[in-house]
N, C-alpha and C positions, 0 to 999 in steps of 0.2 A: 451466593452466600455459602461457606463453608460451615457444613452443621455437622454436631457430634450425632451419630445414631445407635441406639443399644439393639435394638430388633431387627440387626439385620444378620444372612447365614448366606454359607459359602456350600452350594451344592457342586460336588464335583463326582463326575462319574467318566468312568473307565470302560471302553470300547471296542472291537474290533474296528478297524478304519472300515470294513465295510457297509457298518450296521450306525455308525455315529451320525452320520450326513443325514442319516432317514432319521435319527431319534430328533437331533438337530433341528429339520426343519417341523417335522411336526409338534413338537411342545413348543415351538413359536410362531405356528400360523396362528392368523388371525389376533397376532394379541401385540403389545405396542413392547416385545422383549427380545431378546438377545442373548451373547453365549460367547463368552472365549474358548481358542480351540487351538489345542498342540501338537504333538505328531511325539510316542512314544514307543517305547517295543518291550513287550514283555517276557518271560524266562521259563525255558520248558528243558527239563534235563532228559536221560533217558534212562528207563530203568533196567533196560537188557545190559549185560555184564561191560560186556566190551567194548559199546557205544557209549560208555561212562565217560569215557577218558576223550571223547568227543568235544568240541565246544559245544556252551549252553545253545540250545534253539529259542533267535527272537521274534517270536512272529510281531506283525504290524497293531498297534496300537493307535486310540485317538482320544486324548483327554479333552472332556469338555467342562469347563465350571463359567458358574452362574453366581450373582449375587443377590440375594432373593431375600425379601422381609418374611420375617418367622410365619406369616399365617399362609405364606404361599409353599411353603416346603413339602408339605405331606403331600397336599397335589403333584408337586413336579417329580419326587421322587419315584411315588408312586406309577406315574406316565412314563419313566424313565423303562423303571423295570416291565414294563406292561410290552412298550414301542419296543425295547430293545433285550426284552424275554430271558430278563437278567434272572429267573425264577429256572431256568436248565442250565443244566452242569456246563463250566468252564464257556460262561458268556459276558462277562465283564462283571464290576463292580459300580458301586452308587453310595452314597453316605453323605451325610450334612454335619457343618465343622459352624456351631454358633458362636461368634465372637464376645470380647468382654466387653469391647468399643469399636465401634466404626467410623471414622471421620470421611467424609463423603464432598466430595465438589459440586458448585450447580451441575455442572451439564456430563456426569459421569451417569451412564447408563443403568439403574437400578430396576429391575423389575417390578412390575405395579404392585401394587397390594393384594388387589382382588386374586381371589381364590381362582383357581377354575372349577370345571366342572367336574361332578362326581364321576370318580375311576373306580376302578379296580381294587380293593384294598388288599397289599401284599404286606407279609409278617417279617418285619426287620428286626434286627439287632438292635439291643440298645448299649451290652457292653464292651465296644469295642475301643481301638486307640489306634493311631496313624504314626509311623513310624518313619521320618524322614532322615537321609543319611548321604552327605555330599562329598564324595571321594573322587581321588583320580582315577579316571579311566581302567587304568593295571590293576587296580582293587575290586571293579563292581562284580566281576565272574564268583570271585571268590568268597567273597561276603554273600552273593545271593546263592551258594551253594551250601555254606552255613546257615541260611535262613531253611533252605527249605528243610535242611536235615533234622530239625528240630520245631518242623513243622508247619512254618511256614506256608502262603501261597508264592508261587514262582515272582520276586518283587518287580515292581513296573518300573522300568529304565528310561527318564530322557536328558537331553544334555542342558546345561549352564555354563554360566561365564560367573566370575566372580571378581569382588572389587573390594579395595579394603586403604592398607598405611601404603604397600610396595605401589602401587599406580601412580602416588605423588611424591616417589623417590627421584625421578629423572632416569638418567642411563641403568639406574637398580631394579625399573622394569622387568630387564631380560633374564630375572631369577623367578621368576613367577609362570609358574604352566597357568594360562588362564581357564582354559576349558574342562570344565568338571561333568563328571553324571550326577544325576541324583536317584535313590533307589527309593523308592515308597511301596511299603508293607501293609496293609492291614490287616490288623491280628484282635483275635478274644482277648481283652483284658488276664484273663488269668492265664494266657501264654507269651502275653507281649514279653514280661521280663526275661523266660529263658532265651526268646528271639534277640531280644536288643542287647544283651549277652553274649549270644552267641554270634552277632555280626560285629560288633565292638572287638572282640578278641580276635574273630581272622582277620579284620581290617588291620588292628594295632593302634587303635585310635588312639593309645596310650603314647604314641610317638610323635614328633611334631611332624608338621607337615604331612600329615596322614589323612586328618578329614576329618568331618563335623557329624555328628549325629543329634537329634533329637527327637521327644515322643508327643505329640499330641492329643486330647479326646475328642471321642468321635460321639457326635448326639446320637443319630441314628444311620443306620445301614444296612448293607447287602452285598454279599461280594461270592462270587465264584469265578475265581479265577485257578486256573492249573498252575500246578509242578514240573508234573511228569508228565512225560510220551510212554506210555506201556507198548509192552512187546505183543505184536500185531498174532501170534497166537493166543491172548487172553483176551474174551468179550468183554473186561472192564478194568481201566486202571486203578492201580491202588489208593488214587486220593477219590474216584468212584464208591469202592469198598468201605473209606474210611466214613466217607459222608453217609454212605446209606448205616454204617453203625450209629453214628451219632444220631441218626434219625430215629432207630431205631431205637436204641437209649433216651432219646426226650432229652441227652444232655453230652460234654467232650470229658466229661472226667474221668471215665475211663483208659481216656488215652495216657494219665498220669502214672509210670512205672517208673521215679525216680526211686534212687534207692537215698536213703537218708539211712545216721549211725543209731544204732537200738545200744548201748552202751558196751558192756562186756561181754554181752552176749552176740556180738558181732554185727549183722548190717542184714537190713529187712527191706523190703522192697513195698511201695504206696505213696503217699500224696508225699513231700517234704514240705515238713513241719517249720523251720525255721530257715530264712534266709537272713544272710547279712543285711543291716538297714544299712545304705549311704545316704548319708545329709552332703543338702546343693541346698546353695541359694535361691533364691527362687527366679525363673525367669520367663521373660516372654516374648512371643514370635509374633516378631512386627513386620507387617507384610502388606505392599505399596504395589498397585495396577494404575499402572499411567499410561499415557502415549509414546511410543518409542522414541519420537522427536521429541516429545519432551524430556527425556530420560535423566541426561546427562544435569540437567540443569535441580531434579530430585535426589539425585547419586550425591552432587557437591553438598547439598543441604543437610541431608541424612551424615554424611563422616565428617561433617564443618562439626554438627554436636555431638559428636559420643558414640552413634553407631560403628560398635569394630570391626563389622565387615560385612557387604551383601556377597550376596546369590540371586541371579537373575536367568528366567528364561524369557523367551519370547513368545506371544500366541495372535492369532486371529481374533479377529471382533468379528462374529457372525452376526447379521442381524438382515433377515428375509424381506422383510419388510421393504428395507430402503438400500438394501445391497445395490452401487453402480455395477453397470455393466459397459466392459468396453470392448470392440469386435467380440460380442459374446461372450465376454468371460468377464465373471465375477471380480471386483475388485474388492478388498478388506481393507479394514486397517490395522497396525499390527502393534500391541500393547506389548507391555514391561512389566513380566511379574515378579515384585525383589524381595527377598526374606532377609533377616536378618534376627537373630536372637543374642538378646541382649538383657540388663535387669529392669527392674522395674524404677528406678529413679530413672535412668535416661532413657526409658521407654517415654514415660510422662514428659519429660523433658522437649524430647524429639516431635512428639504430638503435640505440644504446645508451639514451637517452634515452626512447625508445618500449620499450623493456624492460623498461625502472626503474620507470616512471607509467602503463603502458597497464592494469595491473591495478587500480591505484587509482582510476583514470580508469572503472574500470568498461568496458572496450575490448576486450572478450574473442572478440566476430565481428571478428578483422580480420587480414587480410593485406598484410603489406610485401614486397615485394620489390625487389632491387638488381639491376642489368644495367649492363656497360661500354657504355660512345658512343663510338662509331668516329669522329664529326665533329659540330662545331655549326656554325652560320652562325646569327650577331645581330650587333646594333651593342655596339662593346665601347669607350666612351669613350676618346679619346687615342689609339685604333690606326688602322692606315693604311686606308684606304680599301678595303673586301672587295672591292671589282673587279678589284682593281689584281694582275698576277701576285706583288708581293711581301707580300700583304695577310699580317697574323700570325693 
């Protein structure tokens, strides 16, 4: 039976591929749970002069997300950072994304209710936001060089395919580059805007066929992840430095030296007082884990009503438990995870729709989920120019 769930949240944490497998298998021994898992790389510049002009360094990544009911979250996060000692500099992030709705299939893997056992309590963030952004390939160097210069962490890079009106043109196919990256940020609420700013503008998201960005919130978290490679005669790099001031401050607002206009008396330097407000419609990131085989058959459903376009990657289904094995090697199964942002009528629409047909459809491993968007940046025909301080 296809049930609507409110209490359910999406924990997803960020890895070195060496340390995932161990966080992986220990928050699910012994217990009747599970873990999708993707293969990412994330972005290290270099801060010596001349190595500048270098390409970015990606070392290996491993994203793992879970679909967890709210009372299980503090635990798992908690174990995350603990197992995977996300509490020392430049060792991954972790954070929990709770949904407004979840619509859930019988036999889609949810982890159980029960709590675990008392951990470790680590001090997370609470105002953070996730910043997703889906460009071609030729754009991600340069946009996550913009992110960092304005402060950013180095953003975690992996690939997508995407799907939309051109796949059901016929021979009009072969104008569509399928293969996309996706860059994902996580920033302090009070820097997200200069960031999603400042990667909006190197992208040119203002142009068509440029790319999609949007921002997300973040219930709770934890994230150290690097920028920079420092230059191997200094005992600490500069985002080391930075983090031990803001420790050392109890706070990041120091770091704020925007200069804003003081009137006739010319230009002063401290917080900026007033930003442009742009108004957006409101919308939301509807976001669909299925079976790979099943995929095609949720893609037709989804742009049959209204959805203007997915974003999909692909992951593992870890599950210790009941993993086959064949000549000794682990077999998985390999899920579809598809985004798509859109408004909230044909959100509603589309989840109602997926209600009525997902049973008939034979669609019973799958999970939707809906989440508000704080902000988009793409080229929106006939509007003004996104650079421009009056852009809509």
């Amino acid at each position: 039976m296809f049930r609507n769930d409110h209490t359910l949240t999406t924990v997803t944490s960020v890895l070195p591929t060496r340390t995932a497998q161990e966080v992986a298998k220990q928050i699910t021994a012994g217990q009747d749970t599970n873990a999708l898992s993707w293969k990412a790389r994330g972005t290290l510049l270099h801060d010596h002069w001349l190595k500048k002009f270098l390409p970015a360094i990606s070392p290996a990544k491993t994203m793992l997300q879970m679909v967890v009911p709210d009372t299980a979250v503090d635990p798992i996060v908690n174990s995350v950072i603990q197992i995977g000692k996300l509490n020392y500099q430049a060792t991954g992030a972790v954070f929990s994304t709770p949904h407004d709705h979840a619509f859930v299939g019988p036999e889609f893997p949810v982890w159980p209710g029960e709590e675990s056992g008392p951990g470790q309590e680590h001090k997370l963030s609470s105002d953070l936001c996730l910043i997703f952004c889906i460009v071609n390939h030729a754009f991600s160097e340069k946009m996550s060089k913009a992110a960092i210069s304005v402060g950013a962490h180095g953003p975690i890079v992996y690939y997508c395919e995407g799907r939309g009106l051109r796949d059901r043109l016929g021979w009009l196919r072969i104008t569509k580059e399928h293969e996309k990256e996706v860059l994902m940020v996580i920033a302090d609420q009070s820097e997200a805007e200069d960031i999603f700013d400042a990667m909006s503008k190197a992208g040119e998201l203002h142009l068509p066929g440029r790319g999609f960005m949007f921002r997300l919130s973040i219930d709770k978290g934890l994230f150290n992840i690097p920028s920079r490679v420092a230059h191997h005669h200094y005992d600490a790099s500069m985002q080391q430095v930075i983090n031990a001031i803001d420790h050392l401050q109890g706070h990041s607002h120091w770091r704020d030296q925007s200069v804003f206009e003081v009137g006739a008396q010319g230009r002063g330097t401290g917080i900026d007082l007033e930003r442009p407000l742009v108004e957006a419609k409101p919308k939301t990131c509807l976001t669909t884990i299925i079976r790979r085989s099943q995929m095609q058959d949720m893609v037709d459903l989804l742009l049959d009503h209204g959805v203007p376009g997915l974003s999909f990657s692909f992951a593992r289904y870890i599950d210790f438990e009941e993993e086959k094995r064949i000549n000794l090697a682990h077999v998985t199964e390999e899920y579809a995870v598809m985004r798509s942002i859109t408004d909230e009528d044909t959100c509603v629409n589309v989840c109602q729709e997926i209600e009525d047909h997902a049973e008939g459809l034979n669609l019973s491993n799958l999970c939707v989920t809906v989440n508000s968007v704080d902000r988009v940046a793409t080229y929106v025909p006939g509007h003004i120019d996104y650079r421009s301080d009056d852009a809509a």
